[in-house]
Backbone atoms as SQL, in Angstrom:
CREATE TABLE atoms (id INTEGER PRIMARY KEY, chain TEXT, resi INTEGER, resn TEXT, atom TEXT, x REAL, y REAL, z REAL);
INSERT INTO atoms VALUES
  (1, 'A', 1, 'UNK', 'N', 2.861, 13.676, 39.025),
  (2, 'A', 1, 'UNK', 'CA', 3.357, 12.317, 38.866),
  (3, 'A', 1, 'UNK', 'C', 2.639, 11.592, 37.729),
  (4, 'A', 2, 'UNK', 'N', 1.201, 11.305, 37.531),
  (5, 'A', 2, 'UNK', 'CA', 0.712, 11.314, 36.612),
  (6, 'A', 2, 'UNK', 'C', 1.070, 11.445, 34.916),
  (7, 'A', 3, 'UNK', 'N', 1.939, 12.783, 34.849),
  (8, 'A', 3, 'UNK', 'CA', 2.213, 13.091, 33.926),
  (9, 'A', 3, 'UNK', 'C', 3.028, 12.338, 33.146),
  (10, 'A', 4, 'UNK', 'N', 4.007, 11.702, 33.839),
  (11, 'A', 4, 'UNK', 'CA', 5.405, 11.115, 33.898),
  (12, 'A', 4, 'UNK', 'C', 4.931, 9.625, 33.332),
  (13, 'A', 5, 'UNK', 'N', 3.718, 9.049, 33.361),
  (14, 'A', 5, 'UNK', 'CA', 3.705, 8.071, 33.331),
  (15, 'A', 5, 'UNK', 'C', 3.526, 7.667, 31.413),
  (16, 'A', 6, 'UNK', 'N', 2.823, 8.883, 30.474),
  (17, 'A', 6, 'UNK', 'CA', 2.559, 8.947, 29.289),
  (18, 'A', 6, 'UNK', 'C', 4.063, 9.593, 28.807),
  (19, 'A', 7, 'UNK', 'N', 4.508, 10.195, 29.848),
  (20, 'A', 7, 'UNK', 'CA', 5.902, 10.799, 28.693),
  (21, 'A', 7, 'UNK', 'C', 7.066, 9.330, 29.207),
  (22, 'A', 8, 'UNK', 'N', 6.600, 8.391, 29.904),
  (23, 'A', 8, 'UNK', 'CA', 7.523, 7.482, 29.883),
  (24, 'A', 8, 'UNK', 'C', 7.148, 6.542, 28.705),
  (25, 'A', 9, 'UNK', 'N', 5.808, 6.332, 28.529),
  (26, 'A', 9, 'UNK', 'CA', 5.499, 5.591, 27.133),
  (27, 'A', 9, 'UNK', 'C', 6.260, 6.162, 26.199),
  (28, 'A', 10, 'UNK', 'N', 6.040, 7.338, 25.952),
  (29, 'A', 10, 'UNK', 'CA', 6.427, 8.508, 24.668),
  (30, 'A', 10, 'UNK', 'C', 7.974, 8.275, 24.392),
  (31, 'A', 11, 'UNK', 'N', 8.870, 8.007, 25.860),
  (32, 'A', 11, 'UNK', 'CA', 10.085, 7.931, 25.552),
  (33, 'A', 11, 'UNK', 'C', 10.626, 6.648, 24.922),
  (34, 'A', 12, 'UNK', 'N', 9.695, 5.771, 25.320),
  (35, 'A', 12, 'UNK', 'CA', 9.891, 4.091, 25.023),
  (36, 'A', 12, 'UNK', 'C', 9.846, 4.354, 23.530),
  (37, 'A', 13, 'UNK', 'N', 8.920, 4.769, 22.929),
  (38, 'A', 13, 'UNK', 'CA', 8.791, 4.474, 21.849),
  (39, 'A', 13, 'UNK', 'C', 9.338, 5.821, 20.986),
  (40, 'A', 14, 'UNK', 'N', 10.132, 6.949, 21.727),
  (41, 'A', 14, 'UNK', 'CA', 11.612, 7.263, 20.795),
  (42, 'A', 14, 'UNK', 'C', 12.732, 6.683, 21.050),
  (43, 'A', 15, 'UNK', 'N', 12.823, 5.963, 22.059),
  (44, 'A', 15, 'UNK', 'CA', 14.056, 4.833, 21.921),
  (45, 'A', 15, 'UNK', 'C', 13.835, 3.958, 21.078),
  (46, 'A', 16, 'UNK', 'N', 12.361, 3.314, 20.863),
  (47, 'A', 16, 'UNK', 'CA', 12.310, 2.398, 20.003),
  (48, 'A', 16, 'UNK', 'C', 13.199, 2.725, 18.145),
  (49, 'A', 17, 'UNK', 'N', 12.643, 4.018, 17.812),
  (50, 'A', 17, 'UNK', 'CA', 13.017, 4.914, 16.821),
  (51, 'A', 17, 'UNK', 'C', 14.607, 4.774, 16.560),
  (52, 'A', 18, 'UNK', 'N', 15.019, 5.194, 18.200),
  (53, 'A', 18, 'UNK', 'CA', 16.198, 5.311, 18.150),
  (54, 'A', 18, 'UNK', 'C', 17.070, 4.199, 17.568),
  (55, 'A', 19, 'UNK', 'N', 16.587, 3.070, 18.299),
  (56, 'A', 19, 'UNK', 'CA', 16.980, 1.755, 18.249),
  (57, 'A', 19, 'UNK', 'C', 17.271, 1.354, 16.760),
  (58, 'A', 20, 'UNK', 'N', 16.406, 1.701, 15.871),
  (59, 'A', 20, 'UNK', 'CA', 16.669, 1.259, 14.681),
  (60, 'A', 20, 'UNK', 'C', 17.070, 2.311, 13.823),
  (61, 'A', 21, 'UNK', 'N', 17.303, 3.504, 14.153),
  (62, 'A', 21, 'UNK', 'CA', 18.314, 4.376, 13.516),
  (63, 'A', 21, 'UNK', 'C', 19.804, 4.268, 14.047),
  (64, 'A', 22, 'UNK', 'N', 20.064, 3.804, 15.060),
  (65, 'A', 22, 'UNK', 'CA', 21.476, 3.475, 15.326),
  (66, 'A', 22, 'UNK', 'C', 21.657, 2.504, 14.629),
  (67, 'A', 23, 'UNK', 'N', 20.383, 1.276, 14.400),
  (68, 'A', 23, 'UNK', 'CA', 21.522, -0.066, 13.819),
  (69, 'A', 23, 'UNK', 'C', 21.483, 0.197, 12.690),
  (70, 'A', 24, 'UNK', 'N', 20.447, 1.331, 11.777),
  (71, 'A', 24, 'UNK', 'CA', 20.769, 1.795, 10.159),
  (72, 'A', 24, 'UNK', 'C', 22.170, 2.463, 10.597),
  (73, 'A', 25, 'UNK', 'N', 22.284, 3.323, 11.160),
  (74, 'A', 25, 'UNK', 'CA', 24.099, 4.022, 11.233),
  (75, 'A', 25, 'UNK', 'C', 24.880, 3.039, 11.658),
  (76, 'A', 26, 'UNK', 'N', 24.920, 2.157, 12.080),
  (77, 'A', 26, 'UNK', 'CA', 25.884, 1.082, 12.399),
  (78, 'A', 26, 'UNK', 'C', 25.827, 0.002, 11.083),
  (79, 'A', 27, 'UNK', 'N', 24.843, -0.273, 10.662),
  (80, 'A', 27, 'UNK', 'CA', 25.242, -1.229, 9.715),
  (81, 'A', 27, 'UNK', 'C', 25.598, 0.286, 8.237),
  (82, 'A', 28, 'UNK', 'N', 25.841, 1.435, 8.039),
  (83, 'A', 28, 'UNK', 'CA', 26.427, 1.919, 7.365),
  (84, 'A', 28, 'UNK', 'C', 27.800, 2.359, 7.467),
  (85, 'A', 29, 'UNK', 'N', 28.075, 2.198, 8.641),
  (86, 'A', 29, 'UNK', 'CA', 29.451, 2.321, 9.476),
  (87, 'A', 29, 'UNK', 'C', 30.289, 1.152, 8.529),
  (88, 'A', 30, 'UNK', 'N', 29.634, -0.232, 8.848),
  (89, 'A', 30, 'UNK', 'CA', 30.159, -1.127, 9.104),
  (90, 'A', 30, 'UNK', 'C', 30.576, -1.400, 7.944),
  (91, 'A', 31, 'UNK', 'N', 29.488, -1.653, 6.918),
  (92, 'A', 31, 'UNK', 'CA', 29.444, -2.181, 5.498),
  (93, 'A', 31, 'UNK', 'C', 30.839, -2.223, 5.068),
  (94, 'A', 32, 'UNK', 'N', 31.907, -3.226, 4.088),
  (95, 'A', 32, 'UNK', 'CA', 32.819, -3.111, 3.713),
  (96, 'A', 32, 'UNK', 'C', 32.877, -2.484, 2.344),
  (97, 'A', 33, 'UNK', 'N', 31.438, -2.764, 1.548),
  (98, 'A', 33, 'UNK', 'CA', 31.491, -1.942, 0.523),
  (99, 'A', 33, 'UNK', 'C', 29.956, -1.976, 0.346),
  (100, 'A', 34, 'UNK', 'N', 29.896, -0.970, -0.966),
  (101, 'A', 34, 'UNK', 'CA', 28.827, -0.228, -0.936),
  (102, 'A', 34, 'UNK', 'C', 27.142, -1.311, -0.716),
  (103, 'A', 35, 'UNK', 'N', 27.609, -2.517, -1.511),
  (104, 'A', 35, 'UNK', 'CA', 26.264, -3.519, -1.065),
  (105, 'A', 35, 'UNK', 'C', 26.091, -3.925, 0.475),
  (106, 'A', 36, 'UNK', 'N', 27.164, -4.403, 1.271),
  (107, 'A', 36, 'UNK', 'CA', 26.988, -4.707, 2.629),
  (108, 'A', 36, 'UNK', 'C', 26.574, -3.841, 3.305),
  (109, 'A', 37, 'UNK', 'N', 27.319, -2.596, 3.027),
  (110, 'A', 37, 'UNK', 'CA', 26.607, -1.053, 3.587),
  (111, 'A', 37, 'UNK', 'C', 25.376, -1.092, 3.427),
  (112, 'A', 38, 'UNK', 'N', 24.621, -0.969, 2.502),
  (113, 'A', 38, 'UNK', 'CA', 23.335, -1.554, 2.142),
  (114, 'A', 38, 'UNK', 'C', 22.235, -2.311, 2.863),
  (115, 'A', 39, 'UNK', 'N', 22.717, -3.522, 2.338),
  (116, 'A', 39, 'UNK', 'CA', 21.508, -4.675, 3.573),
  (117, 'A', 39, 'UNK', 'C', 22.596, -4.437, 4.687),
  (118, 'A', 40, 'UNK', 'N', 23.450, -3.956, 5.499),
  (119, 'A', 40, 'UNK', 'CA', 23.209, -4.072, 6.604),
  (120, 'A', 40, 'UNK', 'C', 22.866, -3.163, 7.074),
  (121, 'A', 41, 'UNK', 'N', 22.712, -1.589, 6.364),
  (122, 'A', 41, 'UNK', 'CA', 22.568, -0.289, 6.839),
  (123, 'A', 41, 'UNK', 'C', 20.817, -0.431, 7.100),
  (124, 'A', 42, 'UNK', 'N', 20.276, -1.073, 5.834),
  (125, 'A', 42, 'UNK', 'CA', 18.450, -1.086, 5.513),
  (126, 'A', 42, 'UNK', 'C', 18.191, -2.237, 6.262),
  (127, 'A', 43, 'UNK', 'N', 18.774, -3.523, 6.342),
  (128, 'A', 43, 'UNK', 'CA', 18.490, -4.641, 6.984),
  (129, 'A', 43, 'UNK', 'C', 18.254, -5.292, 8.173),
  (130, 'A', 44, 'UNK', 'N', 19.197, -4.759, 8.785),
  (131, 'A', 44, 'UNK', 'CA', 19.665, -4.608, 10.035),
  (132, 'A', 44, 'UNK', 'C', 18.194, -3.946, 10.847),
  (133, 'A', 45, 'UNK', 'N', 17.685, -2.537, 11.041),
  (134, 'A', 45, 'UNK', 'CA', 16.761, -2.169, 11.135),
  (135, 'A', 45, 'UNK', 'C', 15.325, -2.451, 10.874),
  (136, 'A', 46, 'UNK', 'N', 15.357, -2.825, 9.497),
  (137, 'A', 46, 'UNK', 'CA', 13.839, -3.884, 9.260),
  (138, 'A', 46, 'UNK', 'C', 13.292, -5.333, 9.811),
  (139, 'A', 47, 'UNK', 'N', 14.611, -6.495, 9.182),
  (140, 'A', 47, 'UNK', 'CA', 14.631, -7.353, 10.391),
  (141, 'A', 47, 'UNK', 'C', 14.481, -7.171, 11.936),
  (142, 'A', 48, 'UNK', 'N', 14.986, -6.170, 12.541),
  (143, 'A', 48, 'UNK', 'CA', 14.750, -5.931, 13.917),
  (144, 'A', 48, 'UNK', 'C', 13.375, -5.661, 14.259),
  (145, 'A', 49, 'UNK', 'N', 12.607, -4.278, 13.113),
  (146, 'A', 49, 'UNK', 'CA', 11.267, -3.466, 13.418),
  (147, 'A', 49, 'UNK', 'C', 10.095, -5.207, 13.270),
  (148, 'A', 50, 'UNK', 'N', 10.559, -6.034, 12.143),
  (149, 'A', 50, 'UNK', 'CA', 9.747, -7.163, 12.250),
  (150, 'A', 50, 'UNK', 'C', 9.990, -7.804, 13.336),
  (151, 'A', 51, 'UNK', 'N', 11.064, -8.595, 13.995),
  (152, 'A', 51, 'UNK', 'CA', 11.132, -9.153, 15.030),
  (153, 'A', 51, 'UNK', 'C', 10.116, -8.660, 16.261),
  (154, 'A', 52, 'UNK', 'N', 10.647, -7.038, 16.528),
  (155, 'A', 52, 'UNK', 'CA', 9.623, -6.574, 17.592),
  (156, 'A', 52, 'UNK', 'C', 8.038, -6.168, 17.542),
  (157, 'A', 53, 'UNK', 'N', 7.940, -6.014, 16.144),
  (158, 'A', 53, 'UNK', 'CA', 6.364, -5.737, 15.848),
  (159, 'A', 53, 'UNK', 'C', 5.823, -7.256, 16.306),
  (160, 'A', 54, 'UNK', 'N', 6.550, -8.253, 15.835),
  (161, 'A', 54, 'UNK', 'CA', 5.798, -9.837, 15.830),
  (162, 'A', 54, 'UNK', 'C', 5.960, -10.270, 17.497),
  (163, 'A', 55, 'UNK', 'N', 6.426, -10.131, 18.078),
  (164, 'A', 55, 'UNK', 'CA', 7.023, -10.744, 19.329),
  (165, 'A', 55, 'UNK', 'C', 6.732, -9.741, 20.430),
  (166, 'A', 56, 'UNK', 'N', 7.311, -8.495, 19.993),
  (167, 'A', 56, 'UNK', 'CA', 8.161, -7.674, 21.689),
  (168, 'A', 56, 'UNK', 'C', 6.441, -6.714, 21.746),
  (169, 'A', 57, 'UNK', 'N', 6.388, -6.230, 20.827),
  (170, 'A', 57, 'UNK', 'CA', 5.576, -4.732, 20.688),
  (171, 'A', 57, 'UNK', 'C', 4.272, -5.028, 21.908),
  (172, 'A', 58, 'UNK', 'N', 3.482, -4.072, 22.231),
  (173, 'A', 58, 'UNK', 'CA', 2.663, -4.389, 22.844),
  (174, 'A', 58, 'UNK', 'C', 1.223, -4.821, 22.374),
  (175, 'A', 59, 'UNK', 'N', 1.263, -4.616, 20.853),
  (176, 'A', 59, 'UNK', 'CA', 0.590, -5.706, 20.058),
  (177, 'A', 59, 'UNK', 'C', 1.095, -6.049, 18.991),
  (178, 'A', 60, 'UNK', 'N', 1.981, -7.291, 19.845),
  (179, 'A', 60, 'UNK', 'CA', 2.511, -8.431, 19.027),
  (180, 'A', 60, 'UNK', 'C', 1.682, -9.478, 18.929),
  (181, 'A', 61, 'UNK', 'N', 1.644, -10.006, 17.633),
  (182, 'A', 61, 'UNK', 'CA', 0.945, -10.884, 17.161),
  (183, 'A', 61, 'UNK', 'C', 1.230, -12.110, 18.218),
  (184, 'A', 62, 'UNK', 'N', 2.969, -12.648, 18.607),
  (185, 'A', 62, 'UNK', 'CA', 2.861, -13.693, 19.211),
  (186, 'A', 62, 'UNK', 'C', 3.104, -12.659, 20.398),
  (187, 'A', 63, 'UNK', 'N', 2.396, -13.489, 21.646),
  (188, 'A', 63, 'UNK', 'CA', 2.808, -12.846, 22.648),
  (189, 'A', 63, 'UNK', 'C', 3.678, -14.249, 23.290),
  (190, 'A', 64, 'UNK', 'N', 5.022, -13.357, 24.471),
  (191, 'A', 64, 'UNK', 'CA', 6.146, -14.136, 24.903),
  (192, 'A', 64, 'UNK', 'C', 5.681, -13.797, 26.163),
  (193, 'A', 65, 'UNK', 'N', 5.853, -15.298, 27.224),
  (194, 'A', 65, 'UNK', 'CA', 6.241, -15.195, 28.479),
  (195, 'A', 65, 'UNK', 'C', 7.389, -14.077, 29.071),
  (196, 'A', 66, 'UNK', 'N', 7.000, -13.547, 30.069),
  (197, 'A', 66, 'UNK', 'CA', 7.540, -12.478, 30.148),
  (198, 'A', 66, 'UNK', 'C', 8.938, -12.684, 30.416),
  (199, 'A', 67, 'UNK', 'N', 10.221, -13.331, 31.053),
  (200, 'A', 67, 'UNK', 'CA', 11.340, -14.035, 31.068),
  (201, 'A', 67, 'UNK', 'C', 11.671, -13.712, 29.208),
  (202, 'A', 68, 'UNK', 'N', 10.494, -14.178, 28.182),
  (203, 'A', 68, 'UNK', 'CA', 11.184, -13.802, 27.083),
  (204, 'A', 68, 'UNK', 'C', 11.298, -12.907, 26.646),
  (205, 'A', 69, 'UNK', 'N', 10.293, -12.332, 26.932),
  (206, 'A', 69, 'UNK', 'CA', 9.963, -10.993, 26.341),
  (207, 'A', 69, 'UNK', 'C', 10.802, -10.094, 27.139),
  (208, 'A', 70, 'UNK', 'N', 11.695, -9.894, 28.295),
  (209, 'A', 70, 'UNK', 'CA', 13.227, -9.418, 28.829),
  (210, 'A', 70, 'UNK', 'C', 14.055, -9.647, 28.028),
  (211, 'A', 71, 'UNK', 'N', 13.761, -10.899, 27.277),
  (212, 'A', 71, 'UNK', 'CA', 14.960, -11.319, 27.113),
  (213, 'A', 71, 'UNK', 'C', 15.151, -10.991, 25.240),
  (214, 'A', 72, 'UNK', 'N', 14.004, -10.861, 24.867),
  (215, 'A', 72, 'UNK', 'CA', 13.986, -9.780, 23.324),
  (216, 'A', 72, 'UNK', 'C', 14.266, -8.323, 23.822),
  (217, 'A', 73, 'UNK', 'N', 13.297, -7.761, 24.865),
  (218, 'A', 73, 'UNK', 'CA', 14.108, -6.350, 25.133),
  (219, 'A', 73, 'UNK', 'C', 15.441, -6.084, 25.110),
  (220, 'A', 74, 'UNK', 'N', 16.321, -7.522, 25.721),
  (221, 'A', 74, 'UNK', 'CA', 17.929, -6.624, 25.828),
  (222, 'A', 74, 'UNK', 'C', 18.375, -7.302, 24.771),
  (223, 'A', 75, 'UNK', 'N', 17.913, -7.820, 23.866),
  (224, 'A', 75, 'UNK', 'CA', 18.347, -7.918, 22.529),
  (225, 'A', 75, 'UNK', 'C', 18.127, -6.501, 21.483),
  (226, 'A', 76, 'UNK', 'N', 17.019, -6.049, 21.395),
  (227, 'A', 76, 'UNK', 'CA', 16.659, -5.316, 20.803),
  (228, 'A', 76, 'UNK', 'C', 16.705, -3.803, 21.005),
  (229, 'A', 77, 'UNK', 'N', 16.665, -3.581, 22.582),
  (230, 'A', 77, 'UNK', 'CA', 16.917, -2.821, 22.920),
  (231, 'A', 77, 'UNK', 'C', 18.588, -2.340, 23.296),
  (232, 'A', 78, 'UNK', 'N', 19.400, -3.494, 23.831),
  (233, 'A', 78, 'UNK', 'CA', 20.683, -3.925, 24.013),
  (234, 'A', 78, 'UNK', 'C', 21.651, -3.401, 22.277),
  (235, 'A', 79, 'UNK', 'N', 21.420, -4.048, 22.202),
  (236, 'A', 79, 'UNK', 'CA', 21.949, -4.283, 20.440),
  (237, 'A', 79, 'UNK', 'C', 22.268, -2.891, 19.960),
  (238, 'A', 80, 'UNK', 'N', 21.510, -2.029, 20.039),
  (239, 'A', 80, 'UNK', 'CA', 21.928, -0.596, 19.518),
  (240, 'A', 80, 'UNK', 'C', 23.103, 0.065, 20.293),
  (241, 'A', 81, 'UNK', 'N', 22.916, -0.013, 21.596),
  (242, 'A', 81, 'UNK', 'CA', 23.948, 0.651, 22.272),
  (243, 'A', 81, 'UNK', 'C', 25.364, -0.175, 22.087),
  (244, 'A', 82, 'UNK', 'N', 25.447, -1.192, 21.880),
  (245, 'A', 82, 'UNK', 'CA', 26.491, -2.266, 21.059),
  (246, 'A', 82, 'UNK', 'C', 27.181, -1.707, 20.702),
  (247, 'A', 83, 'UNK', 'N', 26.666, -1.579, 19.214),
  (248, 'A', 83, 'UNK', 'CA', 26.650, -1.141, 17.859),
  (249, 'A', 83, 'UNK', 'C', 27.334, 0.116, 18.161),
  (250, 'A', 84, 'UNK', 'N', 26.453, 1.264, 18.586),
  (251, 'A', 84, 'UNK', 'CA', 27.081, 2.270, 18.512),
  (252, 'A', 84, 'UNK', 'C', 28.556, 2.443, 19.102),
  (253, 'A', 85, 'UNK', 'N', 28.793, 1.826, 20.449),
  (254, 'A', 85, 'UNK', 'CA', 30.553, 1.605, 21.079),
  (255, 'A', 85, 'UNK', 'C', 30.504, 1.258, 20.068),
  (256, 'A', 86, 'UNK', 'N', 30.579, 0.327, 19.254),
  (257, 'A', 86, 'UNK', 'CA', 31.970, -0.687, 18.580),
  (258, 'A', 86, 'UNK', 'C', 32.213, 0.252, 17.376),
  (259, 'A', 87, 'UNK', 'N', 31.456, 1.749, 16.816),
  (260, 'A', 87, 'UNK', 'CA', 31.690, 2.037, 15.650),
  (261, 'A', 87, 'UNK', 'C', 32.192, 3.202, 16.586),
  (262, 'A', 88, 'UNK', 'N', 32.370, 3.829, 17.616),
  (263, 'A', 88, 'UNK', 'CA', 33.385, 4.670, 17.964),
  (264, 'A', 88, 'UNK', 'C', 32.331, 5.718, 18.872),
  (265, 'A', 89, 'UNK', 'N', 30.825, 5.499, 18.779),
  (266, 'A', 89, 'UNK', 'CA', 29.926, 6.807, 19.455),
  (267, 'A', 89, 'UNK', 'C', 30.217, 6.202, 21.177),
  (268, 'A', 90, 'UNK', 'N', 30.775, 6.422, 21.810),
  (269, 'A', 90, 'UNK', 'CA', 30.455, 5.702, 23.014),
  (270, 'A', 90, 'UNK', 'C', 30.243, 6.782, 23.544),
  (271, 'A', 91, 'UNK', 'N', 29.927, 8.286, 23.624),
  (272, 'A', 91, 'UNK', 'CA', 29.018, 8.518, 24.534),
  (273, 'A', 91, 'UNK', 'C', 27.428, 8.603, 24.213),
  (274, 'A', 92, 'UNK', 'N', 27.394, 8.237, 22.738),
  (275, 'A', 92, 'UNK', 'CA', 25.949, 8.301, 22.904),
  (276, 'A', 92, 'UNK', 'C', 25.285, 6.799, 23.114),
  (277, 'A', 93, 'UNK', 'N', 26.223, 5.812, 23.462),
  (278, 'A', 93, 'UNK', 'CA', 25.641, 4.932, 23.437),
  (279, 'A', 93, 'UNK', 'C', 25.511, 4.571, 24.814),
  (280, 'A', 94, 'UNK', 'N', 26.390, 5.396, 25.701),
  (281, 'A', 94, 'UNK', 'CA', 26.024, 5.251, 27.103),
  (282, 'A', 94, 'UNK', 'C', 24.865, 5.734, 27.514),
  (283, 'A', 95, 'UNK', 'N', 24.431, 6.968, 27.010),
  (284, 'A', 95, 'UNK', 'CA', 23.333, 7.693, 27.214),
  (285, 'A', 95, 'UNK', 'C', 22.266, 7.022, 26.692),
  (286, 'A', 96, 'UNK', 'N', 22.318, 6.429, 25.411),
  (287, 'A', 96, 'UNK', 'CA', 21.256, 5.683, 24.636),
  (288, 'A', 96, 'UNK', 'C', 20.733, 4.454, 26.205),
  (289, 'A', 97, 'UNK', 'N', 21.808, 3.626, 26.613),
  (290, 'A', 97, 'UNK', 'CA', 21.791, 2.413, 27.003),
  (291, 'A', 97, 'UNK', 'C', 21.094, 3.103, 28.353),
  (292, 'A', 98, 'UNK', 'N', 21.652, 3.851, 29.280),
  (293, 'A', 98, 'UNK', 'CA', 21.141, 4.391, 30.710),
  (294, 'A', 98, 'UNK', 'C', 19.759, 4.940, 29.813),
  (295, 'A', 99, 'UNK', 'N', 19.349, 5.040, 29.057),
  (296, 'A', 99, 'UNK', 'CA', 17.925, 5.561, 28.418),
  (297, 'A', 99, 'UNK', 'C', 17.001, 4.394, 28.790),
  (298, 'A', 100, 'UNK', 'N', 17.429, 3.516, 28.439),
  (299, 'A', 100, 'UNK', 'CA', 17.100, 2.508, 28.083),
  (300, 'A', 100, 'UNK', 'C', 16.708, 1.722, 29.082),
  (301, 'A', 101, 'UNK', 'N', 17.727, 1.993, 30.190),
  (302, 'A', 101, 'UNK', 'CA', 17.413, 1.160, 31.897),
  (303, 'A', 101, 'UNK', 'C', 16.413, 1.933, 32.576),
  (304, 'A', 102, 'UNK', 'N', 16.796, 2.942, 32.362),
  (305, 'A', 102, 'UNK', 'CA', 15.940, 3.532, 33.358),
  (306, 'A', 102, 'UNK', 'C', 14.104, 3.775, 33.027),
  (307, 'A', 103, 'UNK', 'N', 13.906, 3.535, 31.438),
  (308, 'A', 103, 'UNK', 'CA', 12.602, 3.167, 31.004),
  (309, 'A', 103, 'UNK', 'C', 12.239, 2.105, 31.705),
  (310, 'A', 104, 'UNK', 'N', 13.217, 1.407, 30.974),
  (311, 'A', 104, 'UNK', 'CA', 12.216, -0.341, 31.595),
  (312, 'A', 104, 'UNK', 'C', 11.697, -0.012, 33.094),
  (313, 'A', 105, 'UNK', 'N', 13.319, 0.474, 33.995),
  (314, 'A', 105, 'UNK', 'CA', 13.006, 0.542, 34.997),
  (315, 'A', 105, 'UNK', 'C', 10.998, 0.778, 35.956),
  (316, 'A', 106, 'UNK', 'N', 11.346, 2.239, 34.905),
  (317, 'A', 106, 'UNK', 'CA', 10.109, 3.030, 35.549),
  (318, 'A', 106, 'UNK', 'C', 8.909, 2.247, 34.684),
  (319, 'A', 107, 'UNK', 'N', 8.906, 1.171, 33.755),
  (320, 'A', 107, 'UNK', 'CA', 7.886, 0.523, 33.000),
  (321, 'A', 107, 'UNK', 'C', 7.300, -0.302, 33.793),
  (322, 'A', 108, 'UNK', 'N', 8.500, -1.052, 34.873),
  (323, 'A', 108, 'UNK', 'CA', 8.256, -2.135, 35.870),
  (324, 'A', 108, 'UNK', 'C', 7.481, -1.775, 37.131),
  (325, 'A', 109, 'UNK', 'N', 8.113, -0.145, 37.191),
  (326, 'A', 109, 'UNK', 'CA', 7.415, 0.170, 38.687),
  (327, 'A', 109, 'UNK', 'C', 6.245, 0.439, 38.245),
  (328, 'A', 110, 'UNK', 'N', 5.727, 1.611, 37.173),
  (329, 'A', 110, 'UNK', 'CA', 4.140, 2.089, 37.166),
  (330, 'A', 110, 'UNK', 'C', 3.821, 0.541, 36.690),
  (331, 'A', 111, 'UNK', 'N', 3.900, -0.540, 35.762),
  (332, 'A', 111, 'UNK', 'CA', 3.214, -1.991, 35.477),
  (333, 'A', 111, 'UNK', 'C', 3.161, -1.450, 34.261),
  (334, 'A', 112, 'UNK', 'N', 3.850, -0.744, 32.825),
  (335, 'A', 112, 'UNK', 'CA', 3.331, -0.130, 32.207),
  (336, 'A', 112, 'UNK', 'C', 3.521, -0.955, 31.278);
């Protein structure tokens, strides 16, 4: 049981990965031409990695009451699995998203 508790960190933070390689493939999906493709393919992802480094991360500079800091997770974490339905992946975004619950989940039970 033990074990489970470092490969649940480990997974958090390849979803995190994940998270911002879906919204680079979603904002390249999306782009109408080659510049929007662009900042939203590169943008999209950086803006996000700053948002959560400053706020969400577990050393974030600001730290959020926890109510907020839920409430940046299903933004940040939320947001990718979005993205991916609306550009046509919906099964990986089901899998991405149940990834995603069931971390927090087990984040809440060990206190992690």
């Amino acid at each position: 049981m033990e074990i489970l508790r470092p490969a649940n960190l480990a997974l958090r933070f390849l979803l995190e990965i994940c998270a911002l390689l879906a919204l680079g493939y979603w904002g390249f999906q999306t782009g109408n031409d080659n510049v929007m493709m662009i900042l939203l393919g590169i943008g999209t992802p950086i803006l996000t990695a700053l948002v959560w480094g400053v706020f969400g991360s577990p050393n974030a500079i600001v730290k959020l009451s926890m109510p907020l800091h839920i409430c940046l997770e299903l933004i940040v974490f939320g947001t990718p699995a979005i993205a991916l339905y609306a550009i046509g992946k919906h099964q990986i975004a089901w899998i991405y998203g149940l990834c995603v619950i069931f971390n927090r989940l087990f984040m809440f039970v060990w206190k992690q």
